[in-house]
C-alpha positions in Angstrom: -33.0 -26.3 -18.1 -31.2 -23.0 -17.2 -34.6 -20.6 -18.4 -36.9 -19.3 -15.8 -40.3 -20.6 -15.5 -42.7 -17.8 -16.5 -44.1 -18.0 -13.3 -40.9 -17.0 -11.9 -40.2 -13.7 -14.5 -39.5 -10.9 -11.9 -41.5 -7.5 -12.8 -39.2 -4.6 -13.4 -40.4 -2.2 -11.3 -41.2 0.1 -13.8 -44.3 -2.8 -14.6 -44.5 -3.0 -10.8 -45.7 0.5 -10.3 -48.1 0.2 -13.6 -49.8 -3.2 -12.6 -49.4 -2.8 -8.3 -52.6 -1.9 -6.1 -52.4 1.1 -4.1 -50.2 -0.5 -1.0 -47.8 -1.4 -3.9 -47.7 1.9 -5.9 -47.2 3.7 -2.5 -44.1 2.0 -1.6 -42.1 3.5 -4.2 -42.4 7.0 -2.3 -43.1 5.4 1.6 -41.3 2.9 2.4 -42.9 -0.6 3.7 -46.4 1.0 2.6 -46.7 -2.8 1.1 -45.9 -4.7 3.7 -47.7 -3.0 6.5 -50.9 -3.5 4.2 -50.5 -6.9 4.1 -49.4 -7.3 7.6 -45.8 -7.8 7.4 -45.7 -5.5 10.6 -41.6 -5.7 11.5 -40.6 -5.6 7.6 -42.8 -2.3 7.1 -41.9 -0.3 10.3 -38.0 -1.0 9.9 -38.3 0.1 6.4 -41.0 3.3 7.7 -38.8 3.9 10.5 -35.8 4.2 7.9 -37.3 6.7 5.8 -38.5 8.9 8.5 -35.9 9.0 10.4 -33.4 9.7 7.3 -35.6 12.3 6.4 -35.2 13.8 9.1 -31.1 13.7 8.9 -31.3 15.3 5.9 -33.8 18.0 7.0 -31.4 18.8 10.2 -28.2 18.1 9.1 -27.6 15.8 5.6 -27.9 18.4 3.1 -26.2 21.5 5.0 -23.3 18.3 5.5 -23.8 17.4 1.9 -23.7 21.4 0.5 -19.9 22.0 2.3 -18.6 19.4 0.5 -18.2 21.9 -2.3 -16.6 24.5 -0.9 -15.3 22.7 2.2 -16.0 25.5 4.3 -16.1 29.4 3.6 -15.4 30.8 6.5 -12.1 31.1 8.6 -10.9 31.4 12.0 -9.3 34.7 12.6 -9.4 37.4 15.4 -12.5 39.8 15.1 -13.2 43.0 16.9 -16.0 42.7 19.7 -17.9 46.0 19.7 -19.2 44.8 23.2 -15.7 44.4 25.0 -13.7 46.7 22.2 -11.0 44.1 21.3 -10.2 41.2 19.0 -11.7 38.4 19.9 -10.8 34.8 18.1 -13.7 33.7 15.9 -14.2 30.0 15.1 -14.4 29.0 11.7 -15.1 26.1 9.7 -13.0 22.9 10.0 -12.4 21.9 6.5 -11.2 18.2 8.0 -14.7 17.4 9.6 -16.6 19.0 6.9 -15.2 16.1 4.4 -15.2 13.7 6.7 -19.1 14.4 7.5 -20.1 14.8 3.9 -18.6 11.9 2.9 -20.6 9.8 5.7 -23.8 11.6 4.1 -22.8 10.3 1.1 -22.8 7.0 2.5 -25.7 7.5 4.5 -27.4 8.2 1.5 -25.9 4.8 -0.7 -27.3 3.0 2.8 -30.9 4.3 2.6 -30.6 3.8 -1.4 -30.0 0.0 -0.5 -32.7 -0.1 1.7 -35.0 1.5 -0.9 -34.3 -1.3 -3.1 -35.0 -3.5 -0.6 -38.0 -2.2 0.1 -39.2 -2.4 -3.6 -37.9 -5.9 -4.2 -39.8 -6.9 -1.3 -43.5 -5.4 -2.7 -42.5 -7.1 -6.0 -42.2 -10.6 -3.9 -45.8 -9.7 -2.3 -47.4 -9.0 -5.5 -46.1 -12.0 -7.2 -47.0 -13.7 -4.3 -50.6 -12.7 -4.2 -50.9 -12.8 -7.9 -49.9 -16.4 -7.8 -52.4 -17.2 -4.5 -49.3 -18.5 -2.5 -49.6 -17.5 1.1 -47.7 -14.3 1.9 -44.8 -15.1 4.5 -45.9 -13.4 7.8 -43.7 -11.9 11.0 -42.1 -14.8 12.0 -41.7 -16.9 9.0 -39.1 -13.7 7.6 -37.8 -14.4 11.4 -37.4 -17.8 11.0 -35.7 -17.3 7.5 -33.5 -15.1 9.5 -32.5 -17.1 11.7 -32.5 -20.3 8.8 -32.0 -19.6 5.1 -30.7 -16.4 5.6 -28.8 -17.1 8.4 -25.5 -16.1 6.6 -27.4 -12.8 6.0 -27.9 -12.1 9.5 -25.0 -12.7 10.8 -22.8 -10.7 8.0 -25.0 -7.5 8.8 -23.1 -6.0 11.6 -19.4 -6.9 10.2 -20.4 -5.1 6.8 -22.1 -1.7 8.4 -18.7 -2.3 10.0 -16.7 -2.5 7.1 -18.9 0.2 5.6 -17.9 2.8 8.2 -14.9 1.8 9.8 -12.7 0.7 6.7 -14.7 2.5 3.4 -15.0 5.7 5.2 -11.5 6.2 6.2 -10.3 4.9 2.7 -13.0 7.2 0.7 -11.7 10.4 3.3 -7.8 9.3 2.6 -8.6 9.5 -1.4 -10.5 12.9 -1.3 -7.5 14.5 0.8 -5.7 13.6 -2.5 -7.8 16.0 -4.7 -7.6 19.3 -1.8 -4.3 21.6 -1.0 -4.8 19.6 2.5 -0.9 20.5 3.1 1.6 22.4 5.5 0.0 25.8 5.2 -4.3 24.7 5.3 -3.7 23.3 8.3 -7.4 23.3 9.9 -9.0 24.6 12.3 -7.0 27.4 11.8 -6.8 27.5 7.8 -9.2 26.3 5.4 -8.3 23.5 2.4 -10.4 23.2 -0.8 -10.5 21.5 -3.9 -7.8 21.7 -6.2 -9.0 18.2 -8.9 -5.9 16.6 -10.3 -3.0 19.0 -9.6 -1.4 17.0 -6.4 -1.2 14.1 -9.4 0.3 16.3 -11.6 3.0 17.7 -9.4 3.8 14.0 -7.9 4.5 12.9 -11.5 5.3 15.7 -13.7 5.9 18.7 -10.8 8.8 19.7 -8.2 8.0 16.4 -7.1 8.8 13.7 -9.5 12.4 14.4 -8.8 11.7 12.5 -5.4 8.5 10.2 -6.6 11.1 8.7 -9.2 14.3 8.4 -7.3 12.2 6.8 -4.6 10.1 4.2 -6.9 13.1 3.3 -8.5 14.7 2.2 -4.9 11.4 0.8 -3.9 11.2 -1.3 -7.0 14.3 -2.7 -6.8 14.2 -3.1 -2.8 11.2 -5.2 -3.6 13.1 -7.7 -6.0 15.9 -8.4 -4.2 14.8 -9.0 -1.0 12.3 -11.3 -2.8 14.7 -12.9 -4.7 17.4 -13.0 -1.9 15.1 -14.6 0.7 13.8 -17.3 -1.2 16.5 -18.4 -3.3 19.3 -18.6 -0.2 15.3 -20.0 1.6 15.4 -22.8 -1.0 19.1 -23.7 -1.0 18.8 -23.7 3.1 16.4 -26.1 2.9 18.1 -28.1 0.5 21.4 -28.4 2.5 19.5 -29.1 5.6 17.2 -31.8 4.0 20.3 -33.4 2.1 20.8 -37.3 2.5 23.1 -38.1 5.7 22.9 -34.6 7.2 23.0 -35.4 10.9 20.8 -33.6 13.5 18.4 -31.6 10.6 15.8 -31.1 13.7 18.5 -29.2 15.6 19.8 -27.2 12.4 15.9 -25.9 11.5 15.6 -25.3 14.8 18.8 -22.5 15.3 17.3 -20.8 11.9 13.3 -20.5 13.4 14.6 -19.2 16.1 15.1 -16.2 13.9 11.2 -16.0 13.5 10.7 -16.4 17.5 12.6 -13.3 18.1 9.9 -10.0 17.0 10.7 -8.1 14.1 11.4 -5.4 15.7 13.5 -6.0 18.2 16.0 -8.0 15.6 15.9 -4.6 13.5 16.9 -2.8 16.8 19.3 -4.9 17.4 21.0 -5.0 14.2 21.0 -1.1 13.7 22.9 -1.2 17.3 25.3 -3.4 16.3 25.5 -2.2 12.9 26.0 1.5 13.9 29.5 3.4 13.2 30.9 3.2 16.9 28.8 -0.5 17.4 30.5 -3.6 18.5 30.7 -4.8 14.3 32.8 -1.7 13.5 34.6 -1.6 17.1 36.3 -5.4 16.1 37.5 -4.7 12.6 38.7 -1.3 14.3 40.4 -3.9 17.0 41.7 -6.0 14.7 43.2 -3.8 12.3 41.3 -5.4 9.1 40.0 -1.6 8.8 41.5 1.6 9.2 37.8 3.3 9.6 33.9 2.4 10.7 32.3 1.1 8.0 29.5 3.3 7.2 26.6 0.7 7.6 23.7 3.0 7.6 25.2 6.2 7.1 26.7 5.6 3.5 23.8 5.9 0.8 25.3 2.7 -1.1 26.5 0.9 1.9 22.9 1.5 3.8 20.6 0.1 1.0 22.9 -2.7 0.6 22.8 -3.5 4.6 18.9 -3.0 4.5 18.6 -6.1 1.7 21.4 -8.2 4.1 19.4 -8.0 7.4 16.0 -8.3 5.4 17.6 -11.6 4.5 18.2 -12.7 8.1 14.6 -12.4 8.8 13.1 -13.4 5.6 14.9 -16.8 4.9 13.6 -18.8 7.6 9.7 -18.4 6.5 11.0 -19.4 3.2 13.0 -22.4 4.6 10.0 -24.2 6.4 7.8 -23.6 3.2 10.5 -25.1 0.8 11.3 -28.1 3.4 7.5 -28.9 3.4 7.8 -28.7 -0.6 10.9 -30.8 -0.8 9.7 -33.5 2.2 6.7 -33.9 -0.4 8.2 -34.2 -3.5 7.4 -37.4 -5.2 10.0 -39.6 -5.0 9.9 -42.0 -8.0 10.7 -39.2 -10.3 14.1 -38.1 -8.4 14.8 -41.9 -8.5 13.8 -42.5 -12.0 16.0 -39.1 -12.9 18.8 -40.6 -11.0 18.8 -44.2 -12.8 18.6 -42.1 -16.3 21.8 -41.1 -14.8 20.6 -37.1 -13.5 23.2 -35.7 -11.2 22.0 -33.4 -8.4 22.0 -30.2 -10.3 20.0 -31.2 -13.1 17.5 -33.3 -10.7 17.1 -29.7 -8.5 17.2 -28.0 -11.8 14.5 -30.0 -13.9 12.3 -31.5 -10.8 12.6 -29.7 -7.4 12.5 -26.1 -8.6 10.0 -26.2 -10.9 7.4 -28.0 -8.5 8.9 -26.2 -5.6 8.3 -22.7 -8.1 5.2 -23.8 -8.8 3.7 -24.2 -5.4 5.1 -20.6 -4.5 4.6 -18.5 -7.0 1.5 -17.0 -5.3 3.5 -16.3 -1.9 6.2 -14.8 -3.9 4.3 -12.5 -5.2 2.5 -11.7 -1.6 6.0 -10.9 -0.4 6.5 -9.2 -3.6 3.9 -6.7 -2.5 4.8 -6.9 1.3 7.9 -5.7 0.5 7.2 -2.5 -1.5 5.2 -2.0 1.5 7.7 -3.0 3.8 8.0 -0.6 6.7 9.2 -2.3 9.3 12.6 -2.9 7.9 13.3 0.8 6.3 12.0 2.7 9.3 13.5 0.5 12.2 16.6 0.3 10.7 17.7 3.0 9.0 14.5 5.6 9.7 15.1 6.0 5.4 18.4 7.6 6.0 21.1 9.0 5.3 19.3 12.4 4.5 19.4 13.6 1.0 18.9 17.2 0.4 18.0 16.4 -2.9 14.6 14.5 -2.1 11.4 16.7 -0.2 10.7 14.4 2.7 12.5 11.5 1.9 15.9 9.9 2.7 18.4 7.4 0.2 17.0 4.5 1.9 13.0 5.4 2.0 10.7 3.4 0.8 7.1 5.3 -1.5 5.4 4.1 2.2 8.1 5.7 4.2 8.5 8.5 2.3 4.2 8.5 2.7 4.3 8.4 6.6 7.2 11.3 6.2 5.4 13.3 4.4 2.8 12.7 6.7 4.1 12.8 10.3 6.8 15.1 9.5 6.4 17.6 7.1 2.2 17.8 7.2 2.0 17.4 3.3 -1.3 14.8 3.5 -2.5 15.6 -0.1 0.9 14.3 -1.4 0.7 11.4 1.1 -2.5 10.9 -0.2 -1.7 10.7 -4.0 1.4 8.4 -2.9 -0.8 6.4 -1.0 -3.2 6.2 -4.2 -0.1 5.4 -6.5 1.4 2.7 -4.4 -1.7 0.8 -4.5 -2.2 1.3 -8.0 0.9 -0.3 -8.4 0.7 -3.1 -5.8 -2.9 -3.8 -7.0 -1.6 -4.0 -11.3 1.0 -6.4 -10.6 -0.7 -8.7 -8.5 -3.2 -9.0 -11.2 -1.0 -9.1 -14.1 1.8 -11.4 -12.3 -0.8 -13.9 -10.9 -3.2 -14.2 -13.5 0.4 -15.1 -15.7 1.6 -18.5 -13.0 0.7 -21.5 -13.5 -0.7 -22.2 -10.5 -3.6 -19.9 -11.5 -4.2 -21.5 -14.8 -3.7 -25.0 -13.6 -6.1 -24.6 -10.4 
């Protein structure tokens, strides 16, 4: 049931070129040759039109922009003496930035017409099956109608990937190759050149000067991440519990003082807080009044006492999400079981223990590990709050409170370091992208779906 028919065997196109007529053989070096022969006028000239006018890129421009992309430029900018006027004149040079950014949309230029190629093969296969099989060959507006029908999906998903393709894979390919250059402080272009240095920027990250902040950092970021996942949906859950408890009077009005939280923006809670947090803020200011302490607290300017204010206020934003999602859980939660638990004579704990947060565990494991991820990426909270102080003249770039993606903005706002941004950049996804894999594919909601 599942073989082909042997009508239906597709020629390689090795065979193709062997067993095709001229039209066909000539399509493997100009494009649509096939198709215009047989009168499949808009499919040959789009696929003509392709090939000539890509030739002539790459006659003009493609493989002068393809050739830099080994040296990334020779020659740099610099004051030269005029014979004409008899002084130093400033003499552009190459810009090693646009160089790699226009070689690398050659490259992808040249993946494009490599597509189309295919395309354009598979399509004189199709016509010589076709013909060898005396079916009628589909003409102009049967491959419209298919556009616009069958292949409707096709159509429509053409523009958002050549989208994709430029506006997403291009900046991500050109943020990876900056990784691999001494794109740094001192090869700044225009006015200095940066070139290729392979795998050194890794090395110094992980075994260089570096890795005495790369470490430090990840360390911080690592443990940032699991407790204000862990915070945030365990005080989540036990909200949601006390709120959805038997008796509890006005539970609309109680949810409704905690979402409030998620009405506010982000940012201007993290504002707020760092105001009211700070060493002369109103916080400090009462305790001062009140004699409970003798000095300001040192919120966000202590090393220990800022990391452990960051996961506090993370917590004040974060539990309410996880509130609705566990009351939706809990509202759900079949209730025969609890009542069946209770009659076998179950008291609260072990009900909440054995029943509501496994199923509740169950049904967000996946988001845990989204926020998981979220928050080893979490800028928001670092930079707002604490900018990733208090300095520490120990770290290059970074402060106690930093994050691996605040550090990688630092490093590349501040100090102009973008091949160690870069590698940073690589490494955190790396990491991100491991543990999603490894910690979803483990839950149970993966192996149960």
């Amino acid at each position: 049931m599942f073989k082909r028919k042997k009508n239906e065997h597709h020629l390689s196109f090795l065979e193709l070129f062997k067993k095709g007529d001229l039209a066909t053989k000539l399509s493997f070096f100009i494009m649509g040759s096939a198709n215009l022969a047989n009168k499949q006028w808009l499919k040959g000239i789009i696929f003509l039109a392709s090939q000539v006018l890509f030739l002539f890129w790459l006659i003009t421009n493609g493989i002068s922009a393809l050739g830099v992309l080994a040296t990334l430029g020779t020659k740099e900018q610099g004051l030269v003496m005029d014979d004409r006027l008899g002084i130093p004149v400033l003499q552009e040079g190459d810009n090693s930035m646009l160089l790699l950014l226009f070689g690398i949309a050659a490259i992808l230029l040249c993946v494009v017409i490599l597509i189309l190629y295919v395309i354009n093969l598979k399509s004189a296969r199709n016509i010589y099956q076709l013909k060898q099989q005396q079916k009628k060959l589909p003409s102009t507006m049967d491959d419209l109608n298919s556009l616009l029908n069958e292949r409707f999906h096709a159509t429509l998903m053409t523009i958002p990937l050549l989208g994709v393709l430029f506006f997403t894979v291009l900046p991500l390919l050109y943020m990876i190759s900056i990784a691999f250059t001494n794109y740094d402080h001192n090869h700044l272009p225009p006015k200095n050149l940066f070139t290729w240095v392979g795998l050194s920027n890794f090395g110094n990250v992980l075994n260089g000067k570096m890795a005495d902040t790369f470490f430090p950092v990840l360390g911080w970021t690592l443990i940032w991440a699991v407790l204000a996942t862990v915070t945030c949906f365990f005080f989540g859950v036990l909200l949601a519990l006390l709120i959805n408890t038997k008796g509890l009077k006005f539970k609309g009005v109680w949810r409704t003082i905690f979402v409030i939280t998620l009405a506010v923006p982000q940012f201007i809670s993290l504002l707020i807080m760092r105001n009211l947090l700070n060493g002369a803020g109103p916080i400090n200011s009462t305790l001062l009044n009140l004699g409970w302490i003798d000095s300001a607290i040192p919120f966000l300017t202590d090393p220990n006492w800022a990391k452990v204010t960051v996961i506090f206020v993370n917590m004040w934003i974060g539990i309410p999400a996880t509130m609705l999602v566990s009351t939706g859980i809990i509202q759900n939660l079949p209730t025969d079981q609890i009542e069946a638990a209770r009659i076998d004579g179950a008291n609260a704990f072990q009900i909440f223990k054995n029943i509501t947060f496994p199923q509740i565990l169950f049904v967000m494991t996946p988001a845990l590990i989204q926020q998981f991820i979220g928050n080893i990426n979490n800028f928001n909270v670092i930079f707002l709050l604490t900018g990733g102080g208090p300095t520490n003249s120990d770290f290059y770039g970074a402060g106690s409170t930093d994050l691996l993606v605040t550090w990688l903005y630092n490093l590349t706002v501040n100090t102009m370091d973008y091949n160690l941004a870069s590698v940073i950049g690589i490494l955190i996804f790396i990491l991100s992208a491991t543990f999603s894999l490894i910690a979803y594919t483990r839950t149970n909601s993966f192996k149960e779906a």
